[in-house]
TIKOLLO-722186 format. One record per residue: x, y, z of N, C-alpha, C in turn; residue in one letter. Coordinates in steps of 0.1 Angstrom, whole numbers, padded with zeros to 4 digits, always signed. Example, Ala and Ser with C-alpha at 12.3 -4.5 7.8 and 13.67 -1.06 7.14 Angstrom:
<atoms>
+0132-0057+0078+0123-0045+0078+0132-0033+0078A+0128-0022+0071+0137-0011+0071+0129+0000+0079S
</atoms>
This chain:
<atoms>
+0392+0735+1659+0399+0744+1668+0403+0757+1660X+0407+0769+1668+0410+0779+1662+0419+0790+1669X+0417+0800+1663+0430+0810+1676+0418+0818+1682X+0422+0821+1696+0417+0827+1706+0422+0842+1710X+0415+0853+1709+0421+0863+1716+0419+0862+1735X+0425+0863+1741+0424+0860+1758+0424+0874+1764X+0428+0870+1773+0427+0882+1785+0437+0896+1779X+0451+0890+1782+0457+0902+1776+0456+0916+1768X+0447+0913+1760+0438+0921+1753+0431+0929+1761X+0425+0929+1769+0416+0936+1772+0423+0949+1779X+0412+0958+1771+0420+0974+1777+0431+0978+1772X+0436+0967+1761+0450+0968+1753+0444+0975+1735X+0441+0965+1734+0435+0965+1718+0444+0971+1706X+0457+0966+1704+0468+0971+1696+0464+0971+1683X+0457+0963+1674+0448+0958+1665+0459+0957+1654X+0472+0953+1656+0481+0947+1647+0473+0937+1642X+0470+0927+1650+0468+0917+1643+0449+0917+1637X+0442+0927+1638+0433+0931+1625+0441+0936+1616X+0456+0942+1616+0458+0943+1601+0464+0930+1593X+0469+0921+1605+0476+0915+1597+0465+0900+1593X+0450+0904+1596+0442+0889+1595+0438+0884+1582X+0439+0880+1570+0438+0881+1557+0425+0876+1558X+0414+0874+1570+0405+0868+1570+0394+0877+1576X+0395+0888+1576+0389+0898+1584+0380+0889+1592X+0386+0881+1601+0379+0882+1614+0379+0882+1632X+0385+0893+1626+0388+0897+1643+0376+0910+1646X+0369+0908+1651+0359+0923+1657+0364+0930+1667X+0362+0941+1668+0365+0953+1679+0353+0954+1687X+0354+0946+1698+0345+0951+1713+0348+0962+1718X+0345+0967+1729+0346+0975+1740+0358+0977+1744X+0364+0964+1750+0378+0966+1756+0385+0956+1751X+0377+0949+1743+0392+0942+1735+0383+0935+1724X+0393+0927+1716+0394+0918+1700+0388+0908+1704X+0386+0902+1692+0375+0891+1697+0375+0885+1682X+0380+0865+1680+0380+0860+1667+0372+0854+1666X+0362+0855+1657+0352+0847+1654+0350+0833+1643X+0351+0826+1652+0356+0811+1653+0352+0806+1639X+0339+0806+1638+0334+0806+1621+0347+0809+1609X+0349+0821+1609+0353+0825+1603+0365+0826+1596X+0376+0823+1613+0391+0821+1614+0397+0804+1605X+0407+0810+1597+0412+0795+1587+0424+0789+1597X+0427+0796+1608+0443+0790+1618+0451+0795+1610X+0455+0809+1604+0467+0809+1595+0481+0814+1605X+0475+0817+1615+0480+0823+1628+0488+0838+1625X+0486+0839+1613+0492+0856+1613+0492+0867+1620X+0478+0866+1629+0475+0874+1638+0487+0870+1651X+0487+0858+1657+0495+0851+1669+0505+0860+1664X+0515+0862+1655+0528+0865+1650+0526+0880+1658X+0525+0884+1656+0523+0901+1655+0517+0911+1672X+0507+0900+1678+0501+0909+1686+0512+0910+1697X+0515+0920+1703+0530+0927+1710+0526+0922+1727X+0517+0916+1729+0506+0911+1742+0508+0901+1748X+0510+0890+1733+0508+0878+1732+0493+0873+1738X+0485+0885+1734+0471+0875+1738+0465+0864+1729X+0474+0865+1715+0462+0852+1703+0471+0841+1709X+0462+0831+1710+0470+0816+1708+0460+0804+1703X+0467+0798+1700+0456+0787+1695+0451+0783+1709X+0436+0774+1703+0427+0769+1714+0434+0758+1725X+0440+0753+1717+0446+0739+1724+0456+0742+1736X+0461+0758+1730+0477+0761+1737+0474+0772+1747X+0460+0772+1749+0457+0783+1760+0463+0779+1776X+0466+0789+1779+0472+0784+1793+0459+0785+1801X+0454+0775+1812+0445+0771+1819+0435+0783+1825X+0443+0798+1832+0436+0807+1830+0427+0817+1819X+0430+0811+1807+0428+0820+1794+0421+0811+1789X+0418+0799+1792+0410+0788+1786+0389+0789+1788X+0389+0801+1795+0373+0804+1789+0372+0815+1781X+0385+0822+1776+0382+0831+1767+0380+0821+1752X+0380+0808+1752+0381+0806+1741+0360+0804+1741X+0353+0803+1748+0340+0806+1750+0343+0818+1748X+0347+0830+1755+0345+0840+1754+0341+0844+1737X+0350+0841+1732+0353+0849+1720+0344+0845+1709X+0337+0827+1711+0325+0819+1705+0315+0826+1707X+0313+0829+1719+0298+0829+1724+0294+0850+1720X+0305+0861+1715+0307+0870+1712+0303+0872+1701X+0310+0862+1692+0305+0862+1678+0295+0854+1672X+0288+0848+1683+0274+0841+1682+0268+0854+1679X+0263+0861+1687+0259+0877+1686+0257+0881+1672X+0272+0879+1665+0272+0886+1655+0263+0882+1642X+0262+0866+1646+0259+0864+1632+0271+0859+1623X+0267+0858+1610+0280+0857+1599+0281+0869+1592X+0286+0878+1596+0284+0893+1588+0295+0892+1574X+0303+0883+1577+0311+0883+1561+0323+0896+1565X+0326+0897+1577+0340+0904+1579+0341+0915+1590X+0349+0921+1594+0347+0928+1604+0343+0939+1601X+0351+0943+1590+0354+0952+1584+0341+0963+1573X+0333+0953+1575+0318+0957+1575+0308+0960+1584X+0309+0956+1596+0303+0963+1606+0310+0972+1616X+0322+0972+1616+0335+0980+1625+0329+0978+1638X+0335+0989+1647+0334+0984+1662+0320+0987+1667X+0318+0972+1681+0306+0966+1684+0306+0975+1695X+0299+0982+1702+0298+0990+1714+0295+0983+1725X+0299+0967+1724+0296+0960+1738+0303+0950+1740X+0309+0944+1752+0320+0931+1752+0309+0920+1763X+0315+0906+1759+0311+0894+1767+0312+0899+1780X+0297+0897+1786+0298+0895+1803+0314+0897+1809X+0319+0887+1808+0331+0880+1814+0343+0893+1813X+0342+0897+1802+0355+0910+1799+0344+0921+1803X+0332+0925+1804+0328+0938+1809+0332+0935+1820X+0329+0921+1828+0331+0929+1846+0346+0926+1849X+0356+0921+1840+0366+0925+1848+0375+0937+1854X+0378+0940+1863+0386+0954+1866+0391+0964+1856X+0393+0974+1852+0394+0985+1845+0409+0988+1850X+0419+0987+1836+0433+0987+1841+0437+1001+1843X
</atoms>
C-alpha cells in the first residue's frame, strides 16, 4: 500500500507536499499531483501538509477517491523509474480520468 493523491487536487496543485516529500516522488501533471507508488516509503509527510486533504493512504480512501489510487499507478506506469520528480519536472499531460473531469 501507499499514499494516494485523489480528486481534491485537481485544479488545486498547492505542491506543499512536493516540498515536504523527502522521497521526491510526487510528479506534476496537468491539473494535479500524482504519487508514484514505486517509489513512495508511507512516511506520510506529504498527508500532514496538503491544505486539500487530498493525500491519504490507500486503505483510507473514501469510496469516491478509491480509483484515484489506479489513477496515480497507472500515471506513473508512464513514467517509468526516473529516480525522482525532480529530474524530469512537470509532465504536460494527466490520466484519462482527471483530463475529462470538469474544469473548476
Amino acid at each position: 500500500m501507499t499514499y494516494v493523491i485523489a480528486q481534491p487536487c485537481v485544479d488545486v496543485k498547492d505542491k506543499a507536499c512536493v516540498e515536504e516529500c523527502p522521497f521526491d516522488c510526487i510528479y506534476e501533471g496537468e491539473r494535479m499531483l500524482y504519487i508514484h507508488p514505486d517509489q513512495c516509503d508511507d512516511c506520510g509527510a506529504c498527508e500532514a501538509v496538503c491544505p486539500v486533504e487530498a493525500v491519504r493512504y490507500e486503505d483510507e480512501l473514501p469510496e469516491g477517491w478509491r480509483p484515484f489510487a489506479a489513477v496515480n499507478a497507472e500515471f506513473c506506469a508512464g513514467l517509468g523509474s526516473p529516480g525522482g520528480a525532480a529530474s524530469i519536472g512537470p509532465i504536460g499531460r494527466d490520466h484519462p480520468l482527471v483530463a475529462a473531469l470538469p474544469k473548476v
